[in-house]
C-alpha positions as CSV (number, residue, x, y, z in Angstrom):
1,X,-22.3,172.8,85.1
2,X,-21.6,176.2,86.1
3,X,-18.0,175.2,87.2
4,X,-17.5,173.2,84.1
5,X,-18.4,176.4,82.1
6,X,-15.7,178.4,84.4
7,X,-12.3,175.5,83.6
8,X,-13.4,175.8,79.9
9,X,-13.6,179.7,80.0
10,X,-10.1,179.8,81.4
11,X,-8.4,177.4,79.7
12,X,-8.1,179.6,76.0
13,X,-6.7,182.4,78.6
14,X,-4.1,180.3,79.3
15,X,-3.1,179.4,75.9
16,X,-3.9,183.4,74.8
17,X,-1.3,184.2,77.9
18,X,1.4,181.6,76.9
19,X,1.8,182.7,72.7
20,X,1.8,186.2,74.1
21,X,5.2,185.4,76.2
22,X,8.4,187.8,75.0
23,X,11.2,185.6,73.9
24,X,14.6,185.8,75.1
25,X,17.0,188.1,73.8
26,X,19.9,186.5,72.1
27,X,23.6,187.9,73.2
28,X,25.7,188.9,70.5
29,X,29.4,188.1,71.4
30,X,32.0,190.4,70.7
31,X,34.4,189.9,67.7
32,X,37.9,189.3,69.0
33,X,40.5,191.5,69.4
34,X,42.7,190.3,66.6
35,X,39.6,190.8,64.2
36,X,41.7,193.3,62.0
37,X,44.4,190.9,61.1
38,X,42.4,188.7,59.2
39,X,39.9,191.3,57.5
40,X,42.7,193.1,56.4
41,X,44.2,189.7,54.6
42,X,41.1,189.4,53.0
43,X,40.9,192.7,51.8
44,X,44.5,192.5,50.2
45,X,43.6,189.4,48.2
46,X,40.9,190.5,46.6
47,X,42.3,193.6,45.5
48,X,45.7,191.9,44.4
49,X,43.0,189.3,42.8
50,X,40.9,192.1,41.0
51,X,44.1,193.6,39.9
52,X,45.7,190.4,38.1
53,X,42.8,189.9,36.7
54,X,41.6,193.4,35.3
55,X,45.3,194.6,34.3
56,X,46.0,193.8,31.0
57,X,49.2,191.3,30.6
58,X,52.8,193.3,30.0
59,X,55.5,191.7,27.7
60,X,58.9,191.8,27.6
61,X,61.6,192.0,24.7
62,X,65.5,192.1,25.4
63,X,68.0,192.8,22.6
64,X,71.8,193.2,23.1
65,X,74.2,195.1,22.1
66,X,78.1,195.0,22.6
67,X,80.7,197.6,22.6
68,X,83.7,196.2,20.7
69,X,87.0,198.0,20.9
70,X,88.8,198.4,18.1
71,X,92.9,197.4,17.3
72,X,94.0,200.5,19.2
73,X,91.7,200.5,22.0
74,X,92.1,198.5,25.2
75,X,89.1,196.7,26.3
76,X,88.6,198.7,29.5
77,X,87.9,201.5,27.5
78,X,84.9,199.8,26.0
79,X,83.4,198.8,29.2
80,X,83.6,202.5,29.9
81,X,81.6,203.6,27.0
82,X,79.4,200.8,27.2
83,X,78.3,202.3,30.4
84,X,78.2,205.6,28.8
85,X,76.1,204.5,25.9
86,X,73.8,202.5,28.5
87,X,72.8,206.0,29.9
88,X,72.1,208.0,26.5
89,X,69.9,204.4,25.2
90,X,66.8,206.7,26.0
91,X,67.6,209.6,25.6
92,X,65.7,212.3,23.0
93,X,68.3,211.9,20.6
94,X,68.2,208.5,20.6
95,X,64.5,207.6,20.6
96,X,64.3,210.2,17.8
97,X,66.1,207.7,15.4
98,X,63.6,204.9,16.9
99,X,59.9,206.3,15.8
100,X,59.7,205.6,12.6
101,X,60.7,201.9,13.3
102,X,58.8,201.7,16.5
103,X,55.8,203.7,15.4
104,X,55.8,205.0,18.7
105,X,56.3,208.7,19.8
106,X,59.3,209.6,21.9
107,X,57.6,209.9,25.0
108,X,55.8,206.7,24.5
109,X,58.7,205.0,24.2
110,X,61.2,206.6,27.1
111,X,58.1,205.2,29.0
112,X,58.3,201.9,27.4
113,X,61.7,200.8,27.3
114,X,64.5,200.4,29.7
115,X,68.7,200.2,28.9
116,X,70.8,198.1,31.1
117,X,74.6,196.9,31.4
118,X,77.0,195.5,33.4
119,X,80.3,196.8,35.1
120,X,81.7,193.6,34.3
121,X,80.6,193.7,30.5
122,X,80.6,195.4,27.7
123,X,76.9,194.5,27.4
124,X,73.8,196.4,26.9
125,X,70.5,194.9,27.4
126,X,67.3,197.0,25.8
127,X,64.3,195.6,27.2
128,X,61.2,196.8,25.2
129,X,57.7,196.6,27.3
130,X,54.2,196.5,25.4
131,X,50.9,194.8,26.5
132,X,51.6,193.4,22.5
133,X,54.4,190.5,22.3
134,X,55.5,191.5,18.9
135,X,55.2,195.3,19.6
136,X,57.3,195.3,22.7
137,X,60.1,193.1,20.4
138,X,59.5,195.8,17.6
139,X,60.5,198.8,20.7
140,X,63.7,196.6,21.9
141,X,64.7,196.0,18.3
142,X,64.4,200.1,17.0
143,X,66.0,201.4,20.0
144,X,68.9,198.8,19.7
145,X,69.4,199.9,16.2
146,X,68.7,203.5,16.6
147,X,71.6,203.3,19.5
148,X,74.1,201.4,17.3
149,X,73.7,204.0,14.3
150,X,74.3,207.2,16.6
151,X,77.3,205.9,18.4
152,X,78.9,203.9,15.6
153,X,79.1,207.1,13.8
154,X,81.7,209.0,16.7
155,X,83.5,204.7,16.2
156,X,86.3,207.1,14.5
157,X,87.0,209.2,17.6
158,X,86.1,207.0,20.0
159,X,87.7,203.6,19.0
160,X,85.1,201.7,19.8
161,X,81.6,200.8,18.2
162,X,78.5,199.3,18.7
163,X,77.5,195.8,17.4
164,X,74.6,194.0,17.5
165,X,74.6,191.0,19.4
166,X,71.2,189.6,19.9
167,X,67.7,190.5,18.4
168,X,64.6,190.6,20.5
169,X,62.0,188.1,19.7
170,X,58.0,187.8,20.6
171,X,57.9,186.6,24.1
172,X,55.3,183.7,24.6
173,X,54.7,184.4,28.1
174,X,53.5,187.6,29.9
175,X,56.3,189.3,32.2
176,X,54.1,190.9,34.8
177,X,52.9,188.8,37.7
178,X,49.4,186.5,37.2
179,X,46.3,186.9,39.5
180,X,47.3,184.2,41.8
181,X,50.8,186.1,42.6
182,X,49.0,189.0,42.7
183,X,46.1,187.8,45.3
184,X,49.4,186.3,47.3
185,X,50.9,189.7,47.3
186,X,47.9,191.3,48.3
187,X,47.2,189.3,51.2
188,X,50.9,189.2,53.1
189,X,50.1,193.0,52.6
190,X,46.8,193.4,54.1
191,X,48.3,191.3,56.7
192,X,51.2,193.0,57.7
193,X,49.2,196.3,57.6
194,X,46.4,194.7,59.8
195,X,49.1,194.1,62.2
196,X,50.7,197.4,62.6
197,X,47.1,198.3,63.3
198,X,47.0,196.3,66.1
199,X,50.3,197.3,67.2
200,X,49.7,200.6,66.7
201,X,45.9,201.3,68.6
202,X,45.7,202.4,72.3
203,X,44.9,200.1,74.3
204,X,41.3,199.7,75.4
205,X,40.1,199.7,79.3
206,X,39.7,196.0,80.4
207,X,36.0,195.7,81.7
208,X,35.3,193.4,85.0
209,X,33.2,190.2,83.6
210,X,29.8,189.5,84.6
211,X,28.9,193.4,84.8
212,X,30.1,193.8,88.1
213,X,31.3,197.7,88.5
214,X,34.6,198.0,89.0
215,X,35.2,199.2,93.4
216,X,35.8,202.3,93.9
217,X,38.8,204.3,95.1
218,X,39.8,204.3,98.0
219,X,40.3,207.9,99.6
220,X,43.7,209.4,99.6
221,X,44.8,209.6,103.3
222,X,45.8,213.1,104.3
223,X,49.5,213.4,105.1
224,X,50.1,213.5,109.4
225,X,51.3,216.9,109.1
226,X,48.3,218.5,108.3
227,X,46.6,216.7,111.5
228,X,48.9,218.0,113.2
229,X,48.3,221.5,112.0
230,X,45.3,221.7,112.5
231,X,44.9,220.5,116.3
232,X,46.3,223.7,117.5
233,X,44.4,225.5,115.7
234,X,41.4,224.1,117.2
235,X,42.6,224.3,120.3
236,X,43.6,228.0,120.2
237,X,40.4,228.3,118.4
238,X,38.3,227.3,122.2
239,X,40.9,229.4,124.2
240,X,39.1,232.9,125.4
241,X,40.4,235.7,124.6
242,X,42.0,237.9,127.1
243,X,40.9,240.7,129.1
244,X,37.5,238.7,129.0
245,X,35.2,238.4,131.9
246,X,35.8,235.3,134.2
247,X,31.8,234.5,134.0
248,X,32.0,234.5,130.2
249,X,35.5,231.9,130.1
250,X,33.3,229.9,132.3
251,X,30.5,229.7,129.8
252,X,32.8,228.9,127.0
253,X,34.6,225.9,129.2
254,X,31.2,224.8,129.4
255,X,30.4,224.6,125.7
């Protein structure tokens, strides 16, 4: 009975010793070493995502004008000054005859409208830019007027004048880029940028696997020269001196 009573006793300590057992650690593996590159993409489509979506779509309105020569001009001379008249399409003086029309003020719309030509033509394109479709046709439309009035009125002097060619109209679809271009541009530039960063980091210390340390140096061997330097030292070093007794030379050959 007694030794029944002793198995039972131990048998809870057992169970009591195996719940209190530690359990293993896990081991965390290192991310690899190209880990930047595709963080970085990551990061650059969702902020070229958040931006397509957040910014506010931008249209664009075009109007031409053309410089026409008169009888007595030749038609070079009206490609010249339709170059010359491309440069002065947002200028103060210009944009001054465009406010009331536009019902912008001048620096609104030198930031909001844009004059281009040709060398080949006599063309000018007047490109009007609004998060509004009629608004930003409303810009190309007063500036391409305003332009016309102010140079048609030197058309005396200069032989050659300005002439409508084509009005701009409402655009139906947004000109700046949508949230899909924009995630696509974001990530080819978090990528390229996570790779310079990989180019462009020092290089890190290879460790030896499995924790073994890595063998030591081995010591730098000193050159023959100073060996043989120093053995004649050493031997001078054991000589006696002279003028020394012959008992005490004796005692030092036997050291």
């Amino acid at each position: 009975m007694a030794d029944s009573a002793e198995k039972k006793s131990e048998k809870p300590e057992k169970k009591a010793d195996h719940r209190s057992g530690k359990r293993p650690r896990r081991r965390f593996t290192r991310p690899p070493v190209w880990w930047p590159l595709p963080a970085c993409a990551v990061l650059g489509l969702a902020a070229g995502g958040a931006y397509g979506v957040l910014k506010a779509p931008e249209y664009a309105a075009t109007s031409y004008v053309v410089a026409v020569p008169d009888d007595t001009t030749e038609p070079a001379t009206a490609l010249g000054f339709a170059q010359a008249y491309a440069r002065i399409a947002t200028s103060s003086s210009t944009l001054a005859y465009a406010q009331p029309r536009a019902g912008l003020t001048a620096r609104q719309l030198r930031t909001q409208v844009r004059a281009e030509t040709s060398p080949e033509s006599p063309m000018i394109a007047i490109t009007g830019t609004s998060t509004s479709p009629a608004e930003a046709a409303d810009i190309a439309n007063a500036v391409a007027d305003a332009l016309s009035l102010s140079s048609n009125q030197a058309a005396k002097s200069t032989g050659v004048q300005l002439l409508l060619f084509n009005q701009a109209v409402a655009p139906a679809e947004p000109a700046s880029p949508s949230a899909a271009i924009s995630g696509a541009v974001g990530t080819c530039a978090g990528g390229l940028l996570g790779g310079l960063w990989l180019l462009a980091r020092p290089g890190r210390a290879r460790r030896p696997e499995g924790g073994v340390a890595a063998p030591a140096a081995a010591p730098v061997a000193r050159p023959a020269a100073e060996h043989v330097a120093a053995a004649p030292a050493e031997e001078y070093a054991t000589l006696p001196a002279q003028g020394e007794p012959a008992a005490a030379k004796e005692k030092e050959s036997v050291r």
